[in-house]
C-alpha positions in Angstrom: -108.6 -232.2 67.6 -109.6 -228.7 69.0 -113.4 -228.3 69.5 -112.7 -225.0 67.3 -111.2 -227.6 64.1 -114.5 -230.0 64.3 -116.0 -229.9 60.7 -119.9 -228.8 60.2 -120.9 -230.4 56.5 -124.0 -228.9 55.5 -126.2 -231.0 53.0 -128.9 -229.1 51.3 -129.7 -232.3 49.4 -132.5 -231.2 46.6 -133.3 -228.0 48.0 -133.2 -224.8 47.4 -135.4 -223.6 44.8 -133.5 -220.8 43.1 -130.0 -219.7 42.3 -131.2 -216.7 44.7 -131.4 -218.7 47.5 -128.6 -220.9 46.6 -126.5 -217.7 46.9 -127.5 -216.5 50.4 -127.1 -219.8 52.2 -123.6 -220.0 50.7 -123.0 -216.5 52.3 -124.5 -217.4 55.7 -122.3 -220.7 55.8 -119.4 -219.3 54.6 -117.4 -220.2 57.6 -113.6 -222.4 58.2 -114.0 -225.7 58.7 -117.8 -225.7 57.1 -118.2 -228.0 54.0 -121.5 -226.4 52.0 -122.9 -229.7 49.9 -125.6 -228.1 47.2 -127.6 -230.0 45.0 -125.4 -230.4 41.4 -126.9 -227.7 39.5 -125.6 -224.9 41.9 -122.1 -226.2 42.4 -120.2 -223.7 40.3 -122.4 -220.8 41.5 -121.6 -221.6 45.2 -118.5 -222.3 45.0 -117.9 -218.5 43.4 -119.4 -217.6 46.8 -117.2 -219.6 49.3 -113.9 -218.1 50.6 -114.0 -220.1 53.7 -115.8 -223.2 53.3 -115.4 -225.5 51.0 -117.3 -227.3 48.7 -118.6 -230.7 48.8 -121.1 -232.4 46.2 -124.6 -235.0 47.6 -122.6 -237.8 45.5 -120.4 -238.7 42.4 -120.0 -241.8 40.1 -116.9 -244.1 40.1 -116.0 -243.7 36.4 -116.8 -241.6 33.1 -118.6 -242.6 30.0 -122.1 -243.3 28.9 -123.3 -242.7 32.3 -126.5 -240.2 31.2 -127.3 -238.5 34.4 -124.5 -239.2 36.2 -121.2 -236.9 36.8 -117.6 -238.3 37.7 -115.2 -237.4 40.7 -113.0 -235.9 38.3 -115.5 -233.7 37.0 -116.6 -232.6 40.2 -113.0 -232.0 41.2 -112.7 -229.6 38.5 -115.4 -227.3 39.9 -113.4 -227.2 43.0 -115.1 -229.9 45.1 -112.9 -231.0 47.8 -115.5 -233.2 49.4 -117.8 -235.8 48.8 -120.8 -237.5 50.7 -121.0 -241.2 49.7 -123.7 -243.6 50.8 -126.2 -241.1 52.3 -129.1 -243.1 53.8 -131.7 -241.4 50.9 -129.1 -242.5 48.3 -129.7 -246.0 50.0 -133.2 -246.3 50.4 -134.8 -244.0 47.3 -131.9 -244.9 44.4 -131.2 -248.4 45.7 -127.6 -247.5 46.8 -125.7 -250.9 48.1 -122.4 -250.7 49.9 -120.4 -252.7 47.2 -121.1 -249.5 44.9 -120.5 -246.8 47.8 -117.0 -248.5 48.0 -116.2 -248.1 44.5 -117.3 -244.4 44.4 -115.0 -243.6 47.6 -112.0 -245.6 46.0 -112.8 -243.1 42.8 -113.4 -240.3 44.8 -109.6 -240.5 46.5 -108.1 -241.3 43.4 -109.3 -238.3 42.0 -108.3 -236.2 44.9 -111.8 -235.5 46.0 -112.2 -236.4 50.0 -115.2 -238.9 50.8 -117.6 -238.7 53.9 -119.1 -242.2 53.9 -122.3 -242.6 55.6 -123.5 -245.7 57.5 -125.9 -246.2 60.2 -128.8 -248.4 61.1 -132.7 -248.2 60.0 -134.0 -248.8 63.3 -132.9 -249.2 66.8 -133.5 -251.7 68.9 -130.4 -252.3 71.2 -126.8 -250.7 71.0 -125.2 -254.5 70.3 -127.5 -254.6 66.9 -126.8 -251.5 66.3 -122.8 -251.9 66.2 -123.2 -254.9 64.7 -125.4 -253.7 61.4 -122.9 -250.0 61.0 -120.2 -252.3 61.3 -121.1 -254.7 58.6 -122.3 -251.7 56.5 -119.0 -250.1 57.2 -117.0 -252.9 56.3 -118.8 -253.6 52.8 -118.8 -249.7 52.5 -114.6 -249.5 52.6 -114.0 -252.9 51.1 -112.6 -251.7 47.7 -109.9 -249.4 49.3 -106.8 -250.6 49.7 -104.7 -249.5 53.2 -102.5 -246.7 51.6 -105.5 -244.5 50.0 -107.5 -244.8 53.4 -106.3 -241.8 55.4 -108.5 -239.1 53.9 -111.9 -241.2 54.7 -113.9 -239.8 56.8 -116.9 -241.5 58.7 -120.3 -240.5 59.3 -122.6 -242.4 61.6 -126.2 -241.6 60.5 -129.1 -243.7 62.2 -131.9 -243.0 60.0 -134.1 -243.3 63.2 -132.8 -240.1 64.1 -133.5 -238.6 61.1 -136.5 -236.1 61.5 -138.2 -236.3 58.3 -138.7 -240.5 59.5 -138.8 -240.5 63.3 -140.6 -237.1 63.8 -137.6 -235.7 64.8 -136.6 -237.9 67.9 -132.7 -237.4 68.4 -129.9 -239.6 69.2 -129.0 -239.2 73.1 -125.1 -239.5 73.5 -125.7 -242.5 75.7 -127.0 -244.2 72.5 -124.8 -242.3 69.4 -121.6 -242.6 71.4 -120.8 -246.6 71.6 -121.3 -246.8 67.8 -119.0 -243.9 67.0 -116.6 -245.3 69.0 -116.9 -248.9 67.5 -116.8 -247.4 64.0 -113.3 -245.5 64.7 -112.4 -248.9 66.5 -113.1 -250.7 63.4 -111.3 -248.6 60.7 -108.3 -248.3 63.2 -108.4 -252.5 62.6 -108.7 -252.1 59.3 -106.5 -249.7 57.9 -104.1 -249.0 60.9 -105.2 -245.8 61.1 -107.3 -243.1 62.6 -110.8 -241.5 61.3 -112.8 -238.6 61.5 -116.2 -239.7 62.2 -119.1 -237.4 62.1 -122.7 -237.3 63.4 -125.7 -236.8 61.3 -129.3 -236.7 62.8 -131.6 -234.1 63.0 -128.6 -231.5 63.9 -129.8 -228.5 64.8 -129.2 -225.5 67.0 -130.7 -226.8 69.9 -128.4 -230.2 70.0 -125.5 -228.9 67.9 -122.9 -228.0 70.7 -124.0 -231.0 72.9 -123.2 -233.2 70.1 -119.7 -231.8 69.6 -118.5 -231.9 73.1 -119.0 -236.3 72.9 -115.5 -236.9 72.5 -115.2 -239.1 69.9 -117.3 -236.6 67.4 -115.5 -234.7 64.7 -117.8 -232.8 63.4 -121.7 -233.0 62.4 -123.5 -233.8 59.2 -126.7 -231.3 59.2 -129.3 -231.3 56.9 -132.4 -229.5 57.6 -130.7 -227.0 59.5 -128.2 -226.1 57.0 -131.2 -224.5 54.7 -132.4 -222.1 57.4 -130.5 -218.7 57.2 -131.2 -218.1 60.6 -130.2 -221.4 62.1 -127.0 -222.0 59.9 -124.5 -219.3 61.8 -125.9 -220.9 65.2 -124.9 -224.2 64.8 -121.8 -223.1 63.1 -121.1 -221.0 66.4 -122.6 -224.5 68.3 -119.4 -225.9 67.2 -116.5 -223.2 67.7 -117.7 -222.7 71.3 -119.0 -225.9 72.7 -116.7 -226.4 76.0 -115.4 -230.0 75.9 -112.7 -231.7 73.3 -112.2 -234.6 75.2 -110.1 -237.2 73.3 -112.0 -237.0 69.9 -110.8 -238.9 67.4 -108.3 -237.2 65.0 
């Protein structure tokens, strides 16, 4: 993968405040290879905006009926959503999100032609063997509802909520500590399913670490959150990513 093909998924998770705002960050991250993921009430205004990016949705549920509150992948793939961010860590810790369901949403999610981006990574860290050890078991629990044939439009993101500034106070991942869990995560899913993933990054992104994170090798992109609601920060890391100088051997 080209350094210039790495995806940037921006999650505005439940923010902004107004169909106003909703409208200019669309604009600003209106980019190729950018996945814009507004809350649910703004998905049909954004994607009237996007002629670039695409659109992604925060979540989805894994089938239709008297569900109140909840919307379907099929749904969601009739507004034009293309992507879908499954098993987010604030799914998992404030709506009591579990792996067995995050597998049945991504099985519904490919079935109805909608692409998932299934999150995993650890609370805390306290060495990288633990750390592999708890993605990998998440990961595993995570997929285990989709069979080898519906597996090649997964794509990973490894999100250690220590890294996350609204809980660490904004300590980031060094690529000495991201990179060996990345690379067991694509390792893993190449057991699985016999083939290779995408696997994304998702900590505190921002401009300042943006291009460093995409020149690791094995990175395909970033996950950014608080970034991606800043109108001044979103073309930066977007630009982060087109010219960061390394490719490496990421993983395709």
């Amino acid at each position: 993968m080209k350094t210039s093909d790495k995806l940037v998924v921006m999650n505005w998770k439940c923010n902004p405040a107004s169909s106003a705002e909703a409208k200019l960050l669309a604009s600003a991250s209106d980019s190729p290879n950018v996945i814009v993921c507004p809350p649910a009430p703004f998905l049909s205004l954004v994607a009237g905006k996007l002629k670039h990016a695409s659109l992604g949705s925060q979540d989805g549920f894994y089938t239709e009926g008297a569900y109140t509150g909840e919307y379907s992948f099929a749904q969601l793939e009739s507004l034009g959503v293309k992507y879908a961010i499954l098993g987010h860590s604030e799914r998992r810790k404030n709506f009591g999100e579990t792996s067995e369901s995050v597998s049945k949403k991504t099985l519904a999610a490919i079935n109805a032609g909608v692409i998932p981006i299934v999150c995993v990574g650890e609370r805390k860290r306290t060495s990288v063997p633990s750390a592999i050890k708890t993605v990998i078991a998440q990961l595993n629990d995570s997929l285990s509802g989709v069979p080898k044939e519906k597996a090649d439009k997964i794509i990973l993101t490894y999100e250690p909520v220590w890294a996350i500034s609204t809980t660490s106070g904004g300590r980031n991942a060094t690529l000495k500590e991201m990179a060996p869990v990345m690379e067991a995560m694509a390792e893993r899913f190449q057991k699985i399913f016999g083939k290779k993933a995408k696997v994304l990054y998702g900590g505190s992104v921002n401009p300042a670490n943006a291009e460093i994170y995409a020149e690791a090798p094995d990175v395909s992109g970033v996950l950014v959150g608080g970034a991606s609601l800043k109108l001044k920060e979103v073309p930066i890391v977007i630009a982060s990513l087109r010219h960061s100088r390394g490719s490496g051997n990421p993983v395709q």
